[in-house]
C-alpha positions as MATLAB code, in Angstrom:
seq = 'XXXXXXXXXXXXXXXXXXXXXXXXXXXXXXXXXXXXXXXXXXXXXXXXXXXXXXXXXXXXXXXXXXXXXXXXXXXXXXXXXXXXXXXXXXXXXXXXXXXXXXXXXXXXXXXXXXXXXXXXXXXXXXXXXXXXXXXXXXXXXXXXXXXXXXXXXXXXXXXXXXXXXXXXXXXXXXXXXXXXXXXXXXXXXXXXXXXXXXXXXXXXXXXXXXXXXXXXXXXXXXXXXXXXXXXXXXXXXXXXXXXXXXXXXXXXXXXXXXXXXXXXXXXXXXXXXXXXXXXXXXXXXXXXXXXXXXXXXXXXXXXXXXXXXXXXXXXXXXXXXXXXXXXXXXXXXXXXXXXXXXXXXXXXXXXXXXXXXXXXXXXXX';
ca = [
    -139.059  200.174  -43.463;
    -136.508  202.445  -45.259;
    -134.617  200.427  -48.049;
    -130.991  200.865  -48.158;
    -129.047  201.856  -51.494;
    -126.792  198.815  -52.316;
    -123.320  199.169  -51.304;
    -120.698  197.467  -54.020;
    -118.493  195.074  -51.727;
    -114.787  194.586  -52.067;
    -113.519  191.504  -52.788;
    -110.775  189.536  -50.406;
    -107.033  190.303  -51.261;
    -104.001  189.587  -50.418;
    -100.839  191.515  -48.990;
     -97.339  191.524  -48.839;
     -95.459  192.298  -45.844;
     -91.915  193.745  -45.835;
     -89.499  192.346  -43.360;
     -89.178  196.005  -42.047;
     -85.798  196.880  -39.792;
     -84.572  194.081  -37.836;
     -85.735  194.462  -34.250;
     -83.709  196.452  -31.786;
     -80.901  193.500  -29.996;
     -80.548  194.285  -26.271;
     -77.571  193.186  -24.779;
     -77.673  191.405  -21.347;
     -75.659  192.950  -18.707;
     -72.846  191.067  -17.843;
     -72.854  188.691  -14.787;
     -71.362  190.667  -11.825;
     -68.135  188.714  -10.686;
     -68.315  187.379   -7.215;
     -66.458  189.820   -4.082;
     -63.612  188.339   -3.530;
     -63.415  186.977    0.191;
     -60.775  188.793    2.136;
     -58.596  186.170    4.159;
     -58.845  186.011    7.698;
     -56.035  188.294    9.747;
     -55.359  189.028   12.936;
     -54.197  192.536   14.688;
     -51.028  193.527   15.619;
     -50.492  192.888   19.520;
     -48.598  195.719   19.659;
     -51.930  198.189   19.207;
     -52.573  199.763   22.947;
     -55.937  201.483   23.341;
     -56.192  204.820   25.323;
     -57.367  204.710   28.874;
     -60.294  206.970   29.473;
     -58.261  209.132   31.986;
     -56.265  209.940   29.772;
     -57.820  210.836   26.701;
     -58.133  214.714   25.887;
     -61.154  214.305   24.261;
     -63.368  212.742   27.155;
     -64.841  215.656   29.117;
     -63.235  216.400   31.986;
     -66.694  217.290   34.118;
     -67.386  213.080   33.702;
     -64.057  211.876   34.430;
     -64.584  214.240   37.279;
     -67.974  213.054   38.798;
     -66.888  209.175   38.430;
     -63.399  210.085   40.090;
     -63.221  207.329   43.216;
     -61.277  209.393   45.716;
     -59.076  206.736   47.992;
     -60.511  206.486   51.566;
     -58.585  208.482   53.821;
     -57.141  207.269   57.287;
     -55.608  208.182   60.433;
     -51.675  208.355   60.459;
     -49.727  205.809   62.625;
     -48.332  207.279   65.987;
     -44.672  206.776   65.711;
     -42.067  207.608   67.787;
     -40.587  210.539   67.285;
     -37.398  212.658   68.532;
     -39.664  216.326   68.069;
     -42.422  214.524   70.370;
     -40.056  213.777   73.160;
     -38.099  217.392   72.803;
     -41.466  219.170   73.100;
     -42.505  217.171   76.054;
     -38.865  217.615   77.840;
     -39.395  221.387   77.142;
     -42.676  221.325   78.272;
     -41.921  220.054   81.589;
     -38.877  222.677   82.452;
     -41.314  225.269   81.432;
     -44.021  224.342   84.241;
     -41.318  223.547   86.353;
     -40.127  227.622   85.472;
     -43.675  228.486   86.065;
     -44.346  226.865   89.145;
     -41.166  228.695   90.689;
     -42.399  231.826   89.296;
     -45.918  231.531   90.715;
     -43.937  230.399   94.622;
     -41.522  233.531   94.732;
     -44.834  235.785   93.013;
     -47.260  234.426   96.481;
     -44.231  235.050   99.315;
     -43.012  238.606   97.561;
     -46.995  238.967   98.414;
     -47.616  237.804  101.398;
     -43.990  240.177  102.292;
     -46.162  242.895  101.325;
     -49.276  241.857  102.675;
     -50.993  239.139  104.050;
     -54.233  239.377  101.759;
     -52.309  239.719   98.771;
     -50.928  236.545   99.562;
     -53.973  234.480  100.445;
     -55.550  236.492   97.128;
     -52.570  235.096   94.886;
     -52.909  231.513   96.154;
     -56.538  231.355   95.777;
     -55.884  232.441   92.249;
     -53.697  230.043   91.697;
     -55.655  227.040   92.875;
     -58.620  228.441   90.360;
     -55.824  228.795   87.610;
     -54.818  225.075   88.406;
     -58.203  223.287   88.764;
     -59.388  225.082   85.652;
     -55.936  223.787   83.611;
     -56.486  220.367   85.385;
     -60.482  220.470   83.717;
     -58.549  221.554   80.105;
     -56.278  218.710   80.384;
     -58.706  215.956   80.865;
     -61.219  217.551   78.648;
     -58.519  216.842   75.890;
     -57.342  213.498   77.086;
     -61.209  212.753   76.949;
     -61.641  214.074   73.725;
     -58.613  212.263   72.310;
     -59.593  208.574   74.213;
     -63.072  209.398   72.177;
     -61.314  209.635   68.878;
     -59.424  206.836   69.480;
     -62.418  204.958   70.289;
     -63.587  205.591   67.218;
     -60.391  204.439   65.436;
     -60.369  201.269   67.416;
     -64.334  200.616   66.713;
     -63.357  201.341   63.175;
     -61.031  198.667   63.434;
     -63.038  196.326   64.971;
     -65.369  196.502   62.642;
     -63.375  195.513   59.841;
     -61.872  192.060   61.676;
     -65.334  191.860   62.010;
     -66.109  191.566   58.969;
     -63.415  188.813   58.009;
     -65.550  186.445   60.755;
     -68.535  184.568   59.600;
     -69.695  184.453   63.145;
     -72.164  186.437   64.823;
     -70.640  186.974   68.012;
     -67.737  189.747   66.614;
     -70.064  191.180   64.922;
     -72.763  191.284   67.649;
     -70.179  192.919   69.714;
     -69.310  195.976   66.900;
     -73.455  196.549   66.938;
     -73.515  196.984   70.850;
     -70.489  199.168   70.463;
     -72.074  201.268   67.933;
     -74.961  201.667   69.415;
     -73.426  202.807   72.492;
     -71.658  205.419   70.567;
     -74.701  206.781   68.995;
     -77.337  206.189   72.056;
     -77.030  210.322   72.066;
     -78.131  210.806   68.702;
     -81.739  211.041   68.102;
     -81.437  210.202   64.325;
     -80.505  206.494   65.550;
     -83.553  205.918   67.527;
     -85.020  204.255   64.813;
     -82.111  202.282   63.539;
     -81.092  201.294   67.217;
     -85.127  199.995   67.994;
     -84.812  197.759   64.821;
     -81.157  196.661   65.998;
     -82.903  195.516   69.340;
     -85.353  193.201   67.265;
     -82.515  191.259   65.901;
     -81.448  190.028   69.598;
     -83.088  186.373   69.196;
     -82.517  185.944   65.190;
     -79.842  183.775   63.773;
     -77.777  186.294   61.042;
     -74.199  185.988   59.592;
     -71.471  188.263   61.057;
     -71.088  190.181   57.793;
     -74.918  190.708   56.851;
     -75.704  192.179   60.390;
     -72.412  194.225   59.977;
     -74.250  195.505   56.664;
     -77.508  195.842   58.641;
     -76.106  197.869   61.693;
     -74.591  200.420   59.014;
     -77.404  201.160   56.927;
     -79.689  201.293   60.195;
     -77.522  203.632   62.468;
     -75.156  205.274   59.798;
     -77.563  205.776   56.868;
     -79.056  209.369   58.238;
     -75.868  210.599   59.639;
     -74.258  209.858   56.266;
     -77.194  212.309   54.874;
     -76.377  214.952   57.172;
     -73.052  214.599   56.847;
     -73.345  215.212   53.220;
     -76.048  218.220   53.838;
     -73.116  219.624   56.135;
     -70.091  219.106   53.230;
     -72.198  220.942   50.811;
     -73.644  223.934   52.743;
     -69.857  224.314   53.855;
     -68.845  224.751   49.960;
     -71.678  226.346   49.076;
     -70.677  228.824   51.550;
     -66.913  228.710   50.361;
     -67.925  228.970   46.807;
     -69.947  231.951   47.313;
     -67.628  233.952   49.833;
     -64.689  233.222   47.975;
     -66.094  234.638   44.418;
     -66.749  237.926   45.888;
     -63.558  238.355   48.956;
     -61.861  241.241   47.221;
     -58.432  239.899   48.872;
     -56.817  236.260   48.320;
     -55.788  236.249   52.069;
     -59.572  236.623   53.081;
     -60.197  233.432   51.193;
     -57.885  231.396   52.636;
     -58.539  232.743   56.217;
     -62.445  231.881   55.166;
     -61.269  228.513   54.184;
     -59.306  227.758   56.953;
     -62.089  228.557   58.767;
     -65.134  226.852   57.174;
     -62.587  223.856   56.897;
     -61.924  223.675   60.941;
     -65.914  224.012   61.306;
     -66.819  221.051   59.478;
     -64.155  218.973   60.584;
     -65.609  219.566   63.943;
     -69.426  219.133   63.324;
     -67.846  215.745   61.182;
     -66.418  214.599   64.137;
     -69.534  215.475   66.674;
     -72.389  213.980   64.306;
     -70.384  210.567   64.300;
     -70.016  210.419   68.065;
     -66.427  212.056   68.865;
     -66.252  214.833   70.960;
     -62.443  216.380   70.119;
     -61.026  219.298   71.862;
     -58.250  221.353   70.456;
     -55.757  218.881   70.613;
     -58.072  216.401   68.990;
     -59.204  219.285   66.331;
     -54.921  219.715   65.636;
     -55.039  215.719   65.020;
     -57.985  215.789   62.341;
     -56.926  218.424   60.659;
     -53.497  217.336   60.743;
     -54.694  213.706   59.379;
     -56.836  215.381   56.575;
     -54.379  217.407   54.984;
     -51.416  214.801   55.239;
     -54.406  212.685   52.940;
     -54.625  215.436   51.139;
     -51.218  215.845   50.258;
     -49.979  212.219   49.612;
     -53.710  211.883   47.264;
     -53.571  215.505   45.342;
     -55.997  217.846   45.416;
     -58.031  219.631   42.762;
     -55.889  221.906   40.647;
     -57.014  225.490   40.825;
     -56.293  226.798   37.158;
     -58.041  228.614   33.941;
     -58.117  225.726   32.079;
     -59.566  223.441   34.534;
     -62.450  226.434   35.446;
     -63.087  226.252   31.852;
     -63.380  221.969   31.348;
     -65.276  222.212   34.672;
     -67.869  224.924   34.056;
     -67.320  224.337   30.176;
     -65.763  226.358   27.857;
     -69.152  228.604   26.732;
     -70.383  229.109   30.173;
     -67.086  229.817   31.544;
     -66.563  232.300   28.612;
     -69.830  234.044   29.923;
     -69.100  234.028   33.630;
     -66.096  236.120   35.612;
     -62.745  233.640   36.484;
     -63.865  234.697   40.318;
     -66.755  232.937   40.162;
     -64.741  229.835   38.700;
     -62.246  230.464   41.560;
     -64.852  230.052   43.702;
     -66.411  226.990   42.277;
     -63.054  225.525   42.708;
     -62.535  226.447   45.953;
     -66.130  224.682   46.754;
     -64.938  221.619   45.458;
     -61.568  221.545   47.616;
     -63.694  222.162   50.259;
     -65.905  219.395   49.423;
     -62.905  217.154   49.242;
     -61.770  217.866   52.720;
     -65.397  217.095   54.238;
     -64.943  213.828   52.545;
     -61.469  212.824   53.974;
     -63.076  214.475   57.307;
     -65.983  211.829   56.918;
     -63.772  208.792   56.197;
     -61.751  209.596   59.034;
     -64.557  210.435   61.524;
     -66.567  207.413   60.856;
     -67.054  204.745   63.212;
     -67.334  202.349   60.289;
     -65.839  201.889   56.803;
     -68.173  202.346   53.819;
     -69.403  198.860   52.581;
     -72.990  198.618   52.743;
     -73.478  202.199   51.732;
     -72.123  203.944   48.655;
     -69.213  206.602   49.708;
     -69.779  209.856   48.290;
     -67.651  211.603   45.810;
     -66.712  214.689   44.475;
     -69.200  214.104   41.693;
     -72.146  213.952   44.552;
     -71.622  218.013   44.836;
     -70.540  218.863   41.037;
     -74.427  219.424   40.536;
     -75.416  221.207   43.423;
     -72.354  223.338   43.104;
     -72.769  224.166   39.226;
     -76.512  223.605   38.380;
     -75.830  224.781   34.709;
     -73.464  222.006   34.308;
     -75.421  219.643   35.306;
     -78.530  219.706   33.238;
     -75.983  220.142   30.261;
     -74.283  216.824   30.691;
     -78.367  215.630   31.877;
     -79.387  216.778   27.981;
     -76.210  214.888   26.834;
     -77.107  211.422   28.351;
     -80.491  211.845   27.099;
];
C-alpha cells in the first residue's frame, strides 16, 4: 500500500450570519366583491313581435313554398236579371230562325221540288245534330254537378259517426271512378271492407287515400308539365300577346284533363263554368305578382343577376299557371282534401327552379 502525506485538518468555527434584505412582501389580491343580483322585471306589454309574413328579412322563396293557398270552390247560382235577358233573347232568336228556315224551304220548293225536300232534309240533320249538342252539355253540366253534390255529401259525411253516410259517399265514389283504371286497386280493397265494422270518418279517410291517392299524383304530374310548358314557351314568345294566347290556352287544357281524370265529363258550357269559377277564386284570393323584384327574391338575387328577366317572366308565368291547376283541382274533386295533404305552390317551386332549390337544400343543412 501507498502511504498518504498527512493532510493538516482545520479546526471547527463558527460564523456570523447577516440578516441580509428583508424578504420580498407579496400582497394578496383583494377579495373580488360579489355581482350584484339584478332585481327581477318584467317586459313592457306593449312590445309586439313581427309576424314572419311580414318581415323583409325572411326570404321570400320560404314564405313562398309554405304559402297555404285557400281551397277554392264553385260559385253559388243566383238569380240573376242578365241570365233571364239572355234566355228571353235567346228564344226570339230561334223563334227568328225557325221563320227564316220555313220561308227559306217554300221559296225552294217554289223553285223546285228537290230543292225543297233537299232543304228540309238539311234541316232535320241541322236539328238532330243541335238536339245531340244540347244534351251533350246538359250531360256534361248534370256530371259536374254531380260532382259538386258528391263533394257535398261527403263533407255531411264526415260530421256523422255512422257508417251508413259514409258507406253511401264510398259507393258513390266508386261509381264515379269505375272508368278509371288507376282505381282498380283502391276500389278491390274498398270491396273487402263490405262485412267490417269502421267509423264513418275513418272509412271516409280510407276511400280517399284508396281511390283519390293516384289521381291526386297525376293530377299533380299534369299541373307541372302544363307550367313547365308555360315557363318554357313564355321565356322565348318574342310577343306578350303570344303568351297570353299560350296561357289561355295551356290554362283551358288542364282545366279540362282536371275535370276528366276526376270523373266529369264538361262540354263547352261546362268548360265556360270552370274556368269562370277558377278565375273568380283567383281574383277574390290574389295571384302571384309578376314583377323584377319578385323574379329576383324568387330566383334570388345572384342567379337572377346571371339569368335574362324573360326567363324570370317565364318562371312566373309557370307558377300562375301552377296556381290555376290547383284551384282547377279543388274544384274538380269529388272530395275535399283531409286525409291527403293538398298541394301547394311550394310542391312545383323545385321542379320549376332546380337551382333554387338545392340552394335553400344547402341552407337547411
Amino acid at each position: 500500500m501507498t502511504d498518504t502525506p498527512n493532510i493538516p485538518r482545520r479546526k471547527p468555527a463558527s460564523f456570523t450570519l447577516d440578516s441580509g434584505p428583508a424578504p420580498l412582501q407579496v400582497d394578496k389580491p383583494a377579495p373580488m366583491d360579489k355581482p350584484s343580483r339584478r332585481a327581477p322585471g318584467s317586459f313592457d306589454e306593449n312590445i309586439v313581435m313581427t309576424e314572419d309574413a311580414q318581415d323583409p328579412f325572411i326570404e321570400t322563396t320560404s314564405a313562398l313554398s309554405a304559402q297555404a293557398l285557400p281551397e277554392a270552390t264553385p260559385r253559388k247560382r243566383r238569380f240573376s236579371f242578365a241570365r233571364v235577358a239572355a234566355g228571353a233573347l235567346g228564344l226570339l232568336f230561334s223563334l227568328a230562325t225557325g221563320l227564316w228556315i220555313d220561308s227559306l224551304i217554300r221559296d225552294l220548293f217554289t223553285r223546285a221540288d228537290w230543292l225543297g225536300y233537299l232543304a228540309i232534309a238539311a234541316a232535320a240533320i241541322g236539328a238532330a245534330a243541335f238536339l245531340a249538342v244540347v244534351a251533350r252539355e246538359l250531360a256534361g253540366l248534370l256530371q259536374l254537378n254531380a260532382v259538386q253534390a258528391l263533394k257535398q255529401e261527403a263533407i255531411a259525411a264526415s260530421l256523422s259517426p255512422s257508417a251508413k253516410p259514409a258507406r253511401k259517399v264510398m259507393d258513390h265514389l266508386v261509381g264515379l271512378l269505375a272508368a278509371k283504371p288507376q282505381t282498380a286497386r283502391g276500389r278491390t280493397r274498398l270491396k273487402e271492407t263490405e262485412g267490417e265494422i269502421i267509423d264513418g270518418p275513418h272509412l271516409l279517410d280510407l276511400t280517399e287515400r284508396e281511390l283519390l291517392a293516384p289521381l291526386d299524383r297525376e293530377a299533380r304530374t299534369i299541373i307541372l308539365n302544363g307550367a313547365k310548358r308555360v315557363s318554357i314557351v313564355t321565356a322565348v314568345s318574342p310577343r306578350a300577346l303570344v303568351d297570353l294566347g299560350y296561357v289561355v290556352y295551356e290554362s283551358a287544357r288542364m282545366i279540362r284533363a282536371m275535370a276528366e281524370l276526376y270523373g266529369g265529363r264538361p262540354g263547352t258550357f261546362g268548360m265556360l263554368r270552370l274556368m269562370r269559377d277558377v278565375i273568380a277564386h283567383l281574383a277574390v284570393t290574389g295571384s302571384i305578382a309578376v314583377g323584377d323584384s319578385l323574379i329576383q327574391q324568387v330566383l334570388g338575387h345572384g342567379l337572377a343577376s346571371k339569368l335574362s328577366a324573360r326567363l324570370g317572366e317565364g318562371v312566373i308565368n309557370g307558377l300562375m299557371t301552377a296556381r290555376i291547376g290547383i284551384a282547377a283541382m279543388d274544384l274538380c274533386r269529388p272530395m275535399p282534401f283531409k286525409a291527403l295533404r293538398r298541394p301547394g305552390i311550394g310542391d312545383f317551386i323545385g321542379d320549376l327552379t332546380p337551382g333554387m332549390s338545392g340552394r335553400s337544400r344547402s341552407a337547411d343543412d
